[in-house]
Structure formats: C-alpha cells, structure tokens
PyMOL CGO cylinders between C-alpha atoms (Angstrom):
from pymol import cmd
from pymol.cgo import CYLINDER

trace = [
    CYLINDER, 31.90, 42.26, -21.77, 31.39, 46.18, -21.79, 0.3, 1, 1, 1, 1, 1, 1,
    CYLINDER, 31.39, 46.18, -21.79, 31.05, 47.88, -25.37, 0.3, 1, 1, 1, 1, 1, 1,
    CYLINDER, 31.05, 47.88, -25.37, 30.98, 51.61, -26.51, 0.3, 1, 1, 1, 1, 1, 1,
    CYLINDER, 30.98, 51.61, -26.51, 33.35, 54.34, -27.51, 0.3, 1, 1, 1, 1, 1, 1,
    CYLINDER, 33.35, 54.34, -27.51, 31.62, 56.64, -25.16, 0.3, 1, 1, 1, 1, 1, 1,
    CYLINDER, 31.62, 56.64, -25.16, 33.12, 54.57, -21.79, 0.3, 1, 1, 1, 1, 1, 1,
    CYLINDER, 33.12, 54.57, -21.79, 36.19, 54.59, -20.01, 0.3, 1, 1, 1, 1, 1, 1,
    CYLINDER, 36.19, 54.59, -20.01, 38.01, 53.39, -16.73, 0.3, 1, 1, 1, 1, 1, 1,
    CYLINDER, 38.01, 53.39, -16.73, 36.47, 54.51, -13.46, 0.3, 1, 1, 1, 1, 1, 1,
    CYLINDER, 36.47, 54.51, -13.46, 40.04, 55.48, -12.96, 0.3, 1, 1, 1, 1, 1, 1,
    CYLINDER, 40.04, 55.48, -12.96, 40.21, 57.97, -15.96, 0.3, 1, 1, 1, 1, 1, 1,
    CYLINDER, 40.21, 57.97, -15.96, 38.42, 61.27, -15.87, 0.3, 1, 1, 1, 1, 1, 1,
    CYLINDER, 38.42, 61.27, -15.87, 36.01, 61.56, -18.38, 0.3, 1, 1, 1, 1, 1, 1,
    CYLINDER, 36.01, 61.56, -18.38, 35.20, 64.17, -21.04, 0.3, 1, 1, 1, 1, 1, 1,
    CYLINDER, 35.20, 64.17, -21.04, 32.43, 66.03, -22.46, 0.3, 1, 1, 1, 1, 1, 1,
    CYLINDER, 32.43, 66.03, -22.46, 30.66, 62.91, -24.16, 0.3, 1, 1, 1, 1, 1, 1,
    CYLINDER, 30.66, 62.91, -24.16, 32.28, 60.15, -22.26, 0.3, 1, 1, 1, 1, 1, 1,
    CYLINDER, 32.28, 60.15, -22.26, 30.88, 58.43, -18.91, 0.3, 1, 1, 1, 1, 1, 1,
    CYLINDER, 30.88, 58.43, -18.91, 32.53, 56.06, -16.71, 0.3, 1, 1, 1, 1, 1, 1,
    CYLINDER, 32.53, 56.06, -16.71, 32.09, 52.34, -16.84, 0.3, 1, 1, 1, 1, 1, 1,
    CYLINDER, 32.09, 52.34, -16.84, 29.83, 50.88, -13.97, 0.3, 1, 1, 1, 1, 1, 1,
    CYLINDER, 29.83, 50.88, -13.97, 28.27, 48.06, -15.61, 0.3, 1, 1, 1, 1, 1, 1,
    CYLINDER, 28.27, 48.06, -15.61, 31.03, 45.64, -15.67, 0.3, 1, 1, 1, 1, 1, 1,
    CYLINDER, 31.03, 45.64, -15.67, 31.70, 46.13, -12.01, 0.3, 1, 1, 1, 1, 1, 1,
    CYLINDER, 31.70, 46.13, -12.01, 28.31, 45.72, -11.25, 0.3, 1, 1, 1, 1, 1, 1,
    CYLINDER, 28.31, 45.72, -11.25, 27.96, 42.46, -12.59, 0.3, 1, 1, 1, 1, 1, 1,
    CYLINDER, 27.96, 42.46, -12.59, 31.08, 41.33, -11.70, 0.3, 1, 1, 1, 1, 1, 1,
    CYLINDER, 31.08, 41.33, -11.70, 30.00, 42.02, -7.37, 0.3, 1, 1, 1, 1, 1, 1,
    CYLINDER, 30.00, 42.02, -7.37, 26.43, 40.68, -8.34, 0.3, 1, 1, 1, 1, 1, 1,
    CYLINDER, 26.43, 40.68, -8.34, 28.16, 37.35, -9.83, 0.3, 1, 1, 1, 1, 1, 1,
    CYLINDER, 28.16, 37.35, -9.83, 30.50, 37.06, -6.97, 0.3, 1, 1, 1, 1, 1, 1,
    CYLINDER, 30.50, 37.06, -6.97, 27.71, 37.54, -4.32, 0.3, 1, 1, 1, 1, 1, 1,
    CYLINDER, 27.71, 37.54, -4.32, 26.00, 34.86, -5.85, 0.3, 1, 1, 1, 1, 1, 1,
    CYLINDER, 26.00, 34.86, -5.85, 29.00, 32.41, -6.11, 0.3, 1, 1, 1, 1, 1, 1,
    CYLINDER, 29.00, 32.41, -6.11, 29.84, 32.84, -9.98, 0.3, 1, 1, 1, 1, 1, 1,
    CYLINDER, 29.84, 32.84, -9.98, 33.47, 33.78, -10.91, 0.3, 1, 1, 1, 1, 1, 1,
    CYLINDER, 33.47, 33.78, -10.91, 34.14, 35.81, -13.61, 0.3, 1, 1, 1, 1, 1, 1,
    CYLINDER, 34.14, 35.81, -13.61, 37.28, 34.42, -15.97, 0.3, 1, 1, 1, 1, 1, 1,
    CYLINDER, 37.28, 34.42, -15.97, 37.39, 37.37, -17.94, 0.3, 1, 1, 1, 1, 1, 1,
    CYLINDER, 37.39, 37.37, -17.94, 36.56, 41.01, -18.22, 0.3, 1, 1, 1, 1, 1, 1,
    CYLINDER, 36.56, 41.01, -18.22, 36.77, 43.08, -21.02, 0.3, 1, 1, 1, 1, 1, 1,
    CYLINDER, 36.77, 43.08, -21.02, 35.88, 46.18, -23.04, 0.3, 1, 1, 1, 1, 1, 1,
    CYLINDER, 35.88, 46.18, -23.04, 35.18, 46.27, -26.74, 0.3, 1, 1, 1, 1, 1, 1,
    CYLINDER, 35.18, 46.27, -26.74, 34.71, 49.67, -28.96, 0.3, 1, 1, 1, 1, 1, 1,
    CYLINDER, 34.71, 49.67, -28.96, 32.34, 50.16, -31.42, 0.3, 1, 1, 1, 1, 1, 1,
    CYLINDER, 32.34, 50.16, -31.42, 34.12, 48.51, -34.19, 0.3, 1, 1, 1, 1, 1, 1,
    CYLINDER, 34.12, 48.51, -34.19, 32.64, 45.94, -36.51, 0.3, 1, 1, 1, 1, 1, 1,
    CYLINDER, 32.64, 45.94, -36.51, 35.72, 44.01, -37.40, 0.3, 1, 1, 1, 1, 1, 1,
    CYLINDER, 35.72, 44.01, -37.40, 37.10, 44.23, -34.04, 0.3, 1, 1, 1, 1, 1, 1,
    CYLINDER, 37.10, 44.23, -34.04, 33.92, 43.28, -32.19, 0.3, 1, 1, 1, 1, 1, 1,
    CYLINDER, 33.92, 43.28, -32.19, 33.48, 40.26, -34.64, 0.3, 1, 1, 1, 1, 1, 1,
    CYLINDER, 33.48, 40.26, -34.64, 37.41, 38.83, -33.69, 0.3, 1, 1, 1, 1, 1, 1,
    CYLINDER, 37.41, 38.83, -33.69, 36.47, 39.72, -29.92, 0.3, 1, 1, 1, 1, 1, 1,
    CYLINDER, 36.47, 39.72, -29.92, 33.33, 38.12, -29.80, 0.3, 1, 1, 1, 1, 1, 1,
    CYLINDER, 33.33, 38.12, -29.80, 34.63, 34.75, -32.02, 0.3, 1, 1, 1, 1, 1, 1,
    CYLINDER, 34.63, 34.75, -32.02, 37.20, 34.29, -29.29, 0.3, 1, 1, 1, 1, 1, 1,
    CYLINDER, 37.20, 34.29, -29.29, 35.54, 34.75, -26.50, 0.3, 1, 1, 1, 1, 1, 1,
    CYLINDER, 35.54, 34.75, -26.50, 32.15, 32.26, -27.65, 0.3, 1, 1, 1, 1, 1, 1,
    CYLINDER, 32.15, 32.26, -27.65, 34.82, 29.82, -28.27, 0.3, 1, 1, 1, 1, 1, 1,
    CYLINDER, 34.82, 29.82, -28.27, 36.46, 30.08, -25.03, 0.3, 1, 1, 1, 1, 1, 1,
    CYLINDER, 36.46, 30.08, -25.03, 33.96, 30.36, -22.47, 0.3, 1, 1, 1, 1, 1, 1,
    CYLINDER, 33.96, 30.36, -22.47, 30.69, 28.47, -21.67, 0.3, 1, 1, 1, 1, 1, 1,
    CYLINDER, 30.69, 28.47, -21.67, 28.60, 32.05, -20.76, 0.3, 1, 1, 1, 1, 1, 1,
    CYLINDER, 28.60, 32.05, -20.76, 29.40, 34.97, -21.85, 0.3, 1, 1, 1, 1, 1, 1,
    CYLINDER, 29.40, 34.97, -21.85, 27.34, 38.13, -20.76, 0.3, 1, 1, 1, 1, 1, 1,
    CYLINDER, 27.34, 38.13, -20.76, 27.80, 41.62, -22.71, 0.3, 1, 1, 1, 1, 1, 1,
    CYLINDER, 27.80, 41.62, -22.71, 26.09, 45.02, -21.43, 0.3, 1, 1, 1, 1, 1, 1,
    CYLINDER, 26.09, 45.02, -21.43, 25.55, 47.56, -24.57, 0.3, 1, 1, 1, 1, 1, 1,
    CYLINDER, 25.55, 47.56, -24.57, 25.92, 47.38, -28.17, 0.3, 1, 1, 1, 1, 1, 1,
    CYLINDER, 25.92, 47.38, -28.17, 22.10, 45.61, -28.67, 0.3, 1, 1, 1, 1, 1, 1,
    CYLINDER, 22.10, 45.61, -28.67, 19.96, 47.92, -29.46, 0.3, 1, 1, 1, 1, 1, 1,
    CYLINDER, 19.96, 47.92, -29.46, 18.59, 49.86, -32.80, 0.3, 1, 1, 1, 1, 1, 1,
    CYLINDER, 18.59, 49.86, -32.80, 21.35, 52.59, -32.87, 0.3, 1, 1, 1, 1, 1, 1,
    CYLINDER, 21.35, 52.59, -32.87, 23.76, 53.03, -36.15, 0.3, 1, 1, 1, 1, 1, 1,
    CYLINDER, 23.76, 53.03, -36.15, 26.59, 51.11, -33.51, 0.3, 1, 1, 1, 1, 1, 1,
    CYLINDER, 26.59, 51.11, -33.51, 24.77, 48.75, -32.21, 0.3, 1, 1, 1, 1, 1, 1,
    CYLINDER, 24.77, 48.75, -32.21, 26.71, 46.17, -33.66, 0.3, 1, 1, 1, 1, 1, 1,
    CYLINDER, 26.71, 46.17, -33.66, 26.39, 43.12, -31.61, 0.3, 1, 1, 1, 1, 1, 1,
    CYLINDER, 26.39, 43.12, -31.61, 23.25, 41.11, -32.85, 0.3, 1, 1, 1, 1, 1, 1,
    CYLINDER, 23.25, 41.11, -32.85, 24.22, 41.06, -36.02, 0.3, 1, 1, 1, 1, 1, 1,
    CYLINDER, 24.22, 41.06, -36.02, 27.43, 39.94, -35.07, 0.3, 1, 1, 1, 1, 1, 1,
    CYLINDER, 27.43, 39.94, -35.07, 26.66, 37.51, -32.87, 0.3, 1, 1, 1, 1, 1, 1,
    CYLINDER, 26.66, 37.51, -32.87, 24.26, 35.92, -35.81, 0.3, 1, 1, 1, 1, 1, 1,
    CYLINDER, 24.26, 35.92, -35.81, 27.20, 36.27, -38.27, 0.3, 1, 1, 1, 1, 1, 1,
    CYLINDER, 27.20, 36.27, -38.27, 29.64, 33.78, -35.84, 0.3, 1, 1, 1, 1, 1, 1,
    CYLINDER, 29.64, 33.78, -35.84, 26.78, 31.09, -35.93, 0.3, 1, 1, 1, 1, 1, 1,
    CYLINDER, 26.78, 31.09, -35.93, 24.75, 32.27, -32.86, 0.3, 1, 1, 1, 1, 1, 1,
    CYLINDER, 24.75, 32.27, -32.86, 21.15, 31.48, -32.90, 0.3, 1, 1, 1, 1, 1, 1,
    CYLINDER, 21.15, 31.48, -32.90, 19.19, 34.29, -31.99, 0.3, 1, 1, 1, 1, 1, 1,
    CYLINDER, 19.19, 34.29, -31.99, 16.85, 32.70, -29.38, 0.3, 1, 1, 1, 1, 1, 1,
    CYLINDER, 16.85, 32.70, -29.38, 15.21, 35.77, -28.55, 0.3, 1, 1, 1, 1, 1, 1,
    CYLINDER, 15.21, 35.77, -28.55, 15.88, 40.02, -28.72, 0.3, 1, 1, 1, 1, 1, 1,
    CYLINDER, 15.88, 40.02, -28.72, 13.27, 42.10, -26.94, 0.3, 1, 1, 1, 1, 1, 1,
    CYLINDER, 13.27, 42.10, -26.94, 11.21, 41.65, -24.43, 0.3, 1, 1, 1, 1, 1, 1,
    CYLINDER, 11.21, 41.65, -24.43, 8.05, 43.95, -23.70, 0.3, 1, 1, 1, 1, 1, 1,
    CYLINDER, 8.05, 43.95, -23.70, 9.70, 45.20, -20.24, 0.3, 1, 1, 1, 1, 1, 1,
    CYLINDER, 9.70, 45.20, -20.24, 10.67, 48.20, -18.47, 0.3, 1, 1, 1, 1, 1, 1,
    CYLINDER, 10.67, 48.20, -18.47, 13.36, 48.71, -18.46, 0.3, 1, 1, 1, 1, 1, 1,
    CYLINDER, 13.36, 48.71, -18.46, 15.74, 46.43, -20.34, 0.3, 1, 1, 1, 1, 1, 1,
    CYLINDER, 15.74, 46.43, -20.34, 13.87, 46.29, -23.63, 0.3, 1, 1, 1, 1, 1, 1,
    CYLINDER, 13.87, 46.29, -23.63, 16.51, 45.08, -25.72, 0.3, 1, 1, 1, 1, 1, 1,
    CYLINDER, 16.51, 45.08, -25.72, 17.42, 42.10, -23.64, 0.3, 1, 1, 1, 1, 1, 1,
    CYLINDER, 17.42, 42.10, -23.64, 18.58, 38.80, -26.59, 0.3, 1, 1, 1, 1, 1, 1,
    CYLINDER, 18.58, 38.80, -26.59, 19.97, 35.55, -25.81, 0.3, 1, 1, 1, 1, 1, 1,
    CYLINDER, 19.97, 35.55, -25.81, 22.16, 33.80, -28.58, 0.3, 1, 1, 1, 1, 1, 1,
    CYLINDER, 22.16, 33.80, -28.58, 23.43, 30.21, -28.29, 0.3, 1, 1, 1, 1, 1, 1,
    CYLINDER, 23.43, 30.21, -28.29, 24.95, 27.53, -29.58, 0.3, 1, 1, 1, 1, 1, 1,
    CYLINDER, 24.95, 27.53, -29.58, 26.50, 24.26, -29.00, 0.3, 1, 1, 1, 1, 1, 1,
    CYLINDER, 26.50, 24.26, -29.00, 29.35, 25.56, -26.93, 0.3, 1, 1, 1, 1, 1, 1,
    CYLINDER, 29.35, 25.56, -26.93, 27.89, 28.61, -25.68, 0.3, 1, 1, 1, 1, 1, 1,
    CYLINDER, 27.89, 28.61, -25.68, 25.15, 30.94, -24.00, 0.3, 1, 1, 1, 1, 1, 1,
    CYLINDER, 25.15, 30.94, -24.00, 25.23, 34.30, -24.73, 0.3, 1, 1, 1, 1, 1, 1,
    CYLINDER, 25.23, 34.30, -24.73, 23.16, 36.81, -22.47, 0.3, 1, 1, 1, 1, 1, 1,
    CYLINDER, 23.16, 36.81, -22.47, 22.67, 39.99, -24.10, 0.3, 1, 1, 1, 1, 1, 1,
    CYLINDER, 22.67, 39.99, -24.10, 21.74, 43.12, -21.91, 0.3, 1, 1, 1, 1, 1, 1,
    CYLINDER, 21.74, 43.12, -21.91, 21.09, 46.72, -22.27, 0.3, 1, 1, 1, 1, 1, 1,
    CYLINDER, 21.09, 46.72, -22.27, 23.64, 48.97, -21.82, 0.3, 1, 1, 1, 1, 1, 1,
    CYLINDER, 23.64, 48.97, -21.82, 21.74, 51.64, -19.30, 0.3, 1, 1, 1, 1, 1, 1,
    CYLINDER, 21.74, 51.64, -19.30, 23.07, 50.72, -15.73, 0.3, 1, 1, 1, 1, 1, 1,
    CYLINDER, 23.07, 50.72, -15.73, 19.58, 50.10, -14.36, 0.3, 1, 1, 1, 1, 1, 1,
    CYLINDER, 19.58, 50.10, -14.36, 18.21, 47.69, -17.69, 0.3, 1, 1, 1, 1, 1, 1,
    CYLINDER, 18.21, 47.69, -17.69, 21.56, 45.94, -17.57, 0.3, 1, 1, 1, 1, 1, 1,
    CYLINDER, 21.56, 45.94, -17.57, 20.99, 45.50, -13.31, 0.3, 1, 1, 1, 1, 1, 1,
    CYLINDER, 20.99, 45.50, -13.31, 17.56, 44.32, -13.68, 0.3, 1, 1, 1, 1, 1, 1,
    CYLINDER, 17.56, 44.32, -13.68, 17.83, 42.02, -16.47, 0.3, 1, 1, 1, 1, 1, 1,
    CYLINDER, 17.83, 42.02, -16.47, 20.76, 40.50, -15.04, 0.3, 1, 1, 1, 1, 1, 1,
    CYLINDER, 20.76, 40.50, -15.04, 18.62, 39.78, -11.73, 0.3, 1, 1, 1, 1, 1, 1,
    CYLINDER, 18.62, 39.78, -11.73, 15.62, 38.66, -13.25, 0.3, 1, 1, 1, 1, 1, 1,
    CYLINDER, 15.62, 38.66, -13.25, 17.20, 36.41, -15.94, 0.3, 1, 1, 1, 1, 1, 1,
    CYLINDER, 17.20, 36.41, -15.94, 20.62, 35.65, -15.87, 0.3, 1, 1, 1, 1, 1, 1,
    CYLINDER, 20.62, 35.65, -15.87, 21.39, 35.30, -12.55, 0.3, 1, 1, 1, 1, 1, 1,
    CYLINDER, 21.39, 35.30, -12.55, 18.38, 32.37, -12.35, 0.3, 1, 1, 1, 1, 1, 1,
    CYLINDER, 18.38, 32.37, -12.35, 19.37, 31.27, -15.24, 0.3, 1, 1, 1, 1, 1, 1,
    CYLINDER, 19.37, 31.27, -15.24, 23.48, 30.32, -14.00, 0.3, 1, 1, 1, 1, 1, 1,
    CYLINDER, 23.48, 30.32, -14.00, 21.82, 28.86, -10.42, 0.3, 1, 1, 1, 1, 1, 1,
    CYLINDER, 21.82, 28.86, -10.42, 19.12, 26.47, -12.73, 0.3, 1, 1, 1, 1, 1, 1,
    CYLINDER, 19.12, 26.47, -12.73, 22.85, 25.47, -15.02, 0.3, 1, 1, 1, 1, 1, 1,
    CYLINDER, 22.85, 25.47, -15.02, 24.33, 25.03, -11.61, 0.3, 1, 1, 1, 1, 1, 1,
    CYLINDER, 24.33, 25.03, -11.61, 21.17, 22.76, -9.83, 0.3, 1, 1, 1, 1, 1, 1,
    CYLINDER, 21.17, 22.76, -9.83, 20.15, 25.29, -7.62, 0.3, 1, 1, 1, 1, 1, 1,
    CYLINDER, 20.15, 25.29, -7.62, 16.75, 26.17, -8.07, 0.3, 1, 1, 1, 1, 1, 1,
    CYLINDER, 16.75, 26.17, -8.07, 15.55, 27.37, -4.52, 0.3, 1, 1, 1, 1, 1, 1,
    CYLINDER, 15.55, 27.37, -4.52, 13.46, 30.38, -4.61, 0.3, 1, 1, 1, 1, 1, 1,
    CYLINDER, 13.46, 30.38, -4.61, 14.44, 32.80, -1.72, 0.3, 1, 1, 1, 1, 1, 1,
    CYLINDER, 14.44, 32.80, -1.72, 11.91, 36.22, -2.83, 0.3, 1, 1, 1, 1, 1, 1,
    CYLINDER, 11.91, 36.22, -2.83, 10.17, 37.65, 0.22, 0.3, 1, 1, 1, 1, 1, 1,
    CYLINDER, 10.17, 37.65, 0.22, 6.74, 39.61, -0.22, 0.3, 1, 1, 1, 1, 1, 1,
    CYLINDER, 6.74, 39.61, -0.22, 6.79, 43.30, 0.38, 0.3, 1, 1, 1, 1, 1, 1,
    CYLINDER, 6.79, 43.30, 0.38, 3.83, 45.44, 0.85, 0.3, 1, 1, 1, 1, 1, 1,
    CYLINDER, 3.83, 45.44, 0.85, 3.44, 48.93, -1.37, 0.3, 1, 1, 1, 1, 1, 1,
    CYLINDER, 3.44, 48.93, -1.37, 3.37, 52.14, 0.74, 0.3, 1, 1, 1, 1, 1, 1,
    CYLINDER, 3.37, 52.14, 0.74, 2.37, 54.33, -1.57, 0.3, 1, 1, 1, 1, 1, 1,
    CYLINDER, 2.37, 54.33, -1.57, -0.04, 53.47, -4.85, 0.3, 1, 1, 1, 1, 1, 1,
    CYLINDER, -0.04, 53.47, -4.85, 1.14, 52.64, -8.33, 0.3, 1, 1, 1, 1, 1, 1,
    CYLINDER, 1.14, 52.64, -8.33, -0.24, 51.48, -12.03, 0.3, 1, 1, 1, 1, 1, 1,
    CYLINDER, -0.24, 51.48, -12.03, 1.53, 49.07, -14.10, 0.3, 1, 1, 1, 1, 1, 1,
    CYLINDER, 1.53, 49.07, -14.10, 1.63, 49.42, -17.87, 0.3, 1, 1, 1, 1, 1, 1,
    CYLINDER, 1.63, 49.42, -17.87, -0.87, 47.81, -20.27, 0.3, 1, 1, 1, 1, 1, 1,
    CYLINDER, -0.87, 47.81, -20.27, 1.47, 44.99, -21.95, 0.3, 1, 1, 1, 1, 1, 1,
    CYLINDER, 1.47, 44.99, -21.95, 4.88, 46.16, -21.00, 0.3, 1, 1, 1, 1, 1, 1,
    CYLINDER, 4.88, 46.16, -21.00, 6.31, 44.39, -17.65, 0.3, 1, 1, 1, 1, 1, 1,
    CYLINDER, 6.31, 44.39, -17.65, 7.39, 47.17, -15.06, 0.3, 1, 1, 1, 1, 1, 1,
    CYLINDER, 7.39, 47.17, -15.06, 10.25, 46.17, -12.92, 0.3, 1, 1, 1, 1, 1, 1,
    CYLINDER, 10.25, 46.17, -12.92, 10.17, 49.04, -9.94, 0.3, 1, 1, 1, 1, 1, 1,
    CYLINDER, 10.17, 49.04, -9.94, 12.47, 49.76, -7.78, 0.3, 1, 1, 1, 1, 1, 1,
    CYLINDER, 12.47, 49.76, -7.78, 11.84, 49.81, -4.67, 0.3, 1, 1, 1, 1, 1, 1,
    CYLINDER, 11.84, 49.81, -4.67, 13.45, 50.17, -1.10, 0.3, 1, 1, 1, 1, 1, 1,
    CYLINDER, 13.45, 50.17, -1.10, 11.93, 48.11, 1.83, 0.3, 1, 1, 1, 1, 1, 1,
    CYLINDER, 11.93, 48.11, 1.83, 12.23, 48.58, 5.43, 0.3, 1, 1, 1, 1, 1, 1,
    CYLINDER, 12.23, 48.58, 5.43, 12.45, 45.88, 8.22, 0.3, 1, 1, 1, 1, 1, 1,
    CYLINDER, 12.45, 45.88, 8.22, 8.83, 45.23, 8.44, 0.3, 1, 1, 1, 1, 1, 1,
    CYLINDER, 8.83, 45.23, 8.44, 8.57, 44.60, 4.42, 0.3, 1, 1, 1, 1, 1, 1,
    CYLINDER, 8.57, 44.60, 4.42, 7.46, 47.85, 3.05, 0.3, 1, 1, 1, 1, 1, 1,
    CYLINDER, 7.46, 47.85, 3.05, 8.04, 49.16, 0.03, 0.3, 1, 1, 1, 1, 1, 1,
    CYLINDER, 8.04, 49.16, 0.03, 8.75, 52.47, -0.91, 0.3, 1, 1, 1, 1, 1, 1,
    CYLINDER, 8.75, 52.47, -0.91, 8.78, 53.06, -4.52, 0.3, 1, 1, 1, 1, 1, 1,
    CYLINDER, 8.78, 53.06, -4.52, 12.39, 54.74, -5.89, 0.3, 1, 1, 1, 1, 1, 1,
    CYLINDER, 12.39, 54.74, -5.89, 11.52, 55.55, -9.55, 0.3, 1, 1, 1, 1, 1, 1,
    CYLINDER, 11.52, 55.55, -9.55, 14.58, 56.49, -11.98, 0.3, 1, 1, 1, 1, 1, 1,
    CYLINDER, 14.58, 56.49, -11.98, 14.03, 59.58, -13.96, 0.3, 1, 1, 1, 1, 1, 1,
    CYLINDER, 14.03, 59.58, -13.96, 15.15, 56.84, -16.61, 0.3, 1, 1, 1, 1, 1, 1,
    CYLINDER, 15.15, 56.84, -16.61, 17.14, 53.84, -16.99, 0.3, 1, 1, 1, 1, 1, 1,
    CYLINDER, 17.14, 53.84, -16.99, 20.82, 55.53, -16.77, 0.3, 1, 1, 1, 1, 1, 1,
    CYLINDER, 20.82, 55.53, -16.77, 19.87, 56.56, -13.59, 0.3, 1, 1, 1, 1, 1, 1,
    CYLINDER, 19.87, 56.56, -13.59, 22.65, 55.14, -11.41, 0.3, 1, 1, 1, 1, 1, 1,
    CYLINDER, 22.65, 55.14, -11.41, 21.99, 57.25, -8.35, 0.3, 1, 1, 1, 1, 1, 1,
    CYLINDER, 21.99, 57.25, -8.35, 18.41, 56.96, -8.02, 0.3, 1, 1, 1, 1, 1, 1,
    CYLINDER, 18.41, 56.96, -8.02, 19.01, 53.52, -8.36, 0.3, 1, 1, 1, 1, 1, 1,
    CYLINDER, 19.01, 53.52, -8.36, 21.33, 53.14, -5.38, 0.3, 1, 1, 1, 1, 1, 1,
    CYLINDER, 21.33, 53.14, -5.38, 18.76, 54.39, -3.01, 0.3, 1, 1, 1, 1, 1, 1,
    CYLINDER, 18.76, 54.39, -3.01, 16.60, 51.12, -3.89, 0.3, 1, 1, 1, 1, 1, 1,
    CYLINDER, 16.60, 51.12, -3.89, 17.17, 47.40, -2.18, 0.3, 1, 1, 1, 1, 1, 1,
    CYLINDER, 17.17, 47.40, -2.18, 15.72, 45.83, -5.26, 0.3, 1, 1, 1, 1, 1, 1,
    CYLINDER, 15.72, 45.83, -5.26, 12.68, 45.74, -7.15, 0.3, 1, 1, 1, 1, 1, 1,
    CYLINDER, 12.68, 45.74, -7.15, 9.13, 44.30, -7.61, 0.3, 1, 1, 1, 1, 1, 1,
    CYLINDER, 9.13, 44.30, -7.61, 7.16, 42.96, -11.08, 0.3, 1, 1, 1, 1, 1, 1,
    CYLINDER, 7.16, 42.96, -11.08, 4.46, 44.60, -11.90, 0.3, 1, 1, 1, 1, 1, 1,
    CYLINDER, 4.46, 44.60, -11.90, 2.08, 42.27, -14.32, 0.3, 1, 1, 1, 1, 1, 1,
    CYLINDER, 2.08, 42.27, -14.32, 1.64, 43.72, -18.41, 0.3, 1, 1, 1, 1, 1, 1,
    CYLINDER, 1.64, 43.72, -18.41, -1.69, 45.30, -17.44, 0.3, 1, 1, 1, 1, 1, 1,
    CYLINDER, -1.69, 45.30, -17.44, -3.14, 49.06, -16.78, 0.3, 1, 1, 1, 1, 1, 1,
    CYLINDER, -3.14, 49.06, -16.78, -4.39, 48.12, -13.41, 0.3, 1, 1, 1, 1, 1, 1,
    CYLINDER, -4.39, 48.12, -13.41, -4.36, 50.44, -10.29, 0.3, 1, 1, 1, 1, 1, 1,
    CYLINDER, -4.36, 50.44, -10.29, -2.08, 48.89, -7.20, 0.3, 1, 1, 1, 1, 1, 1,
    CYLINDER, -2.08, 48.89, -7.20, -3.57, 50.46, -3.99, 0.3, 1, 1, 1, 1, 1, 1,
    CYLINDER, -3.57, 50.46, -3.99, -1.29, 50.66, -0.99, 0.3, 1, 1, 1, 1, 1, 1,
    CYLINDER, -1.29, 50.66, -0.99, -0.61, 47.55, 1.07, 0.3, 1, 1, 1, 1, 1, 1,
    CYLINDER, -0.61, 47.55, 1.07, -0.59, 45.61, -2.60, 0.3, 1, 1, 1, 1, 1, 1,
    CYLINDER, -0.59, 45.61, -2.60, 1.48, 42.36, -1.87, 0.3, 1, 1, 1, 1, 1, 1,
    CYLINDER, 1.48, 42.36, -1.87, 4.29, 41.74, -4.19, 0.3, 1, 1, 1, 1, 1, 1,
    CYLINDER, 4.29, 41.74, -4.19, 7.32, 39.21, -4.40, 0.3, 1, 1, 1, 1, 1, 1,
    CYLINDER, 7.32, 39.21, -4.40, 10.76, 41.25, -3.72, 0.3, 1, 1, 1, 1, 1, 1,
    CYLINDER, 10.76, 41.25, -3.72, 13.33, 40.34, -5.80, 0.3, 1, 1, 1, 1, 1, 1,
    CYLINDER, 13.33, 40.34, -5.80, 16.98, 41.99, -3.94, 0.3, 1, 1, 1, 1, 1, 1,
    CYLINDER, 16.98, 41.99, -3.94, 20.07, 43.40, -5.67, 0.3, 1, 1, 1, 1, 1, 1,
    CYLINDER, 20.07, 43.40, -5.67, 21.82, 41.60, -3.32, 0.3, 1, 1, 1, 1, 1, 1,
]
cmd.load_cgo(trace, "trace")
C-alpha cells in the first residue's frame, strides 16, 4: 500500500507538487527477489474515511500487509491512528534510526501490519532490515547470508540514533560510502549495493573498519 495526494503513476507526468510513485515498485521487485508474491497493490489518498474502509478491508483480507507513507507527525498522516481505530495494536512506532524513523508495526489476530516511511530510501532500508527478515523467520528460513565489507574511507556513527549507510562495494569487499543528501534521495541511492549498521554511538570508524553488508538485492 502507497498513500499521499502528492503521488501518481510512473506513467503520468507529474506537476508542480506531485512526484512519481517508486515505492510500491520497489517493494514489490525486493519481495519478488526474495520469493514473496504480492496479492495486491494499491494506492490510498489522504482521506480519513477512505483510508479507514481501505485499510479495514485489506487487514481482513490478507495475512501482511505493508504500507509506505502516511506514518509520520504531519497534519495527513493519518494511518496510526487509523490503524489503532480498526483494533490494531500498536506494537511499536519509532525507532531511533537513520533513516526510517517512523517505522510502527500493528497486529492482531489475523494480521501483521508493517508500517514504513514514505521517503524512498527509509521505506528501502526498513523494508531490508525488518520486514524482509521478518516474512523469511514466518516462512522458516532463518539463514543469515550478510558478507563483511571493509570501509574505504572513515566515518562516525551517531550517539543513540542507528545509521544505516549506504554503501557500494567492489569485488574484493570494499566499501565506498554513497551518502543521500537525505532520505528522498532516489538517485544517490541507486549508486549504492546496499548498506552497513553503524552501532547508536559517537565513535570514529577508521578505514578498513569491518562491517556486516546487508544487499538491496
């Protein structure tokens, strides 16, 4: 599920204050790549009533159900309150990360709910590190297939937020770093194979630092 008045079609051309939707195909070719089909795929607008019908028949319908945008603090960011009004239980919303702050997971009975920031690289990276573990643990796979890379160049991580940093690696497991001016960043982002975690601490990473490589694909 894709939400926001400000999207359209990749088809369609786009004006002044309108972008075009990348996020749902994005997840849809990481799911794939990793075996998952998607049933259904969707748009909603920024709608409160609408949203509410969407999201009822969807959480009914469907075991998982993963929505980029909508989660955040802004005056239409409708969808944790929605999700709580359907019965949901907010298991968590927020995470101290960068990006992909406003990551929440709902649930109930029937279904899992993975909520994920709308900005292309927040809703990339939290899909990767979360989700995409998450349906292989549902589905008994569990087998852990990071490599270690080894920094080129020096870098600091942030005193307690989580820095996920892209990065792109060559054949003998290097990593150059590909930092996005911020997390809408779509085509910085494309120069990068994946990303490494960088710990919740202030601490200088010389080059040749050792980290596990976690792939977009």
């Amino acid at each position: 599920v894709t939400t926001g008045d400000e999207l359209v079609s990749v088809s369609e051309t786009p004006k002044s204050y309108q972008n075009r939707r990348s996020n749902d195909l994005s997840i849809v070719a990481a799911l794939d790549l990793s075996g998952f089909h998607v049933m259904e795929l969707t748009h909603l607008y920024d709608d409160r009533l609408s949203l509410k019908a969407s999201l009822i028949k969807l959480t009914e319908s469907y075991e998982i159900v993963i929505i980029s945008g909508g989660i955040s603090k802004g005056k239409k960011d409708f969808i944790p309150g929605v999700l709580d009004e359907i019965g949901l239980v907010c298991q968590f919303h927020g995470v101290a990360q960068k990006p992909g702050k406003p990551f929440g997971f709902w649930s109930n009975d029937l279904c899992s709910v993975f909520a994920l920031p709308g900005n292309p690289q927040s809703t990339l990276t939290c899909l990767h590190q979360y989700v995409l573990p998450a349906l292989r643990a549902a589905s008994g796979n569990n087998i852990n297939k990071n490599t270690c890379v080894d920094l080129l160049d020096a870098t600091t991580g942030i005193e307690n937020m989580t820095t996920f940093l892209p990065v792109s690696v060559t054949a003998e497991n290097k990593a150059a770093q590909c930092p996005c001016q911020n997390s809408g960043d779509l085509v910085k982002i494309l120069s990068s194979d994946g990303y490494i975690e960088l710990p919740p601490k202030a601490v200088y990473y010389p080059a040749g630092s050792s980290f596990l490589f976690y792939p977009w694909a």
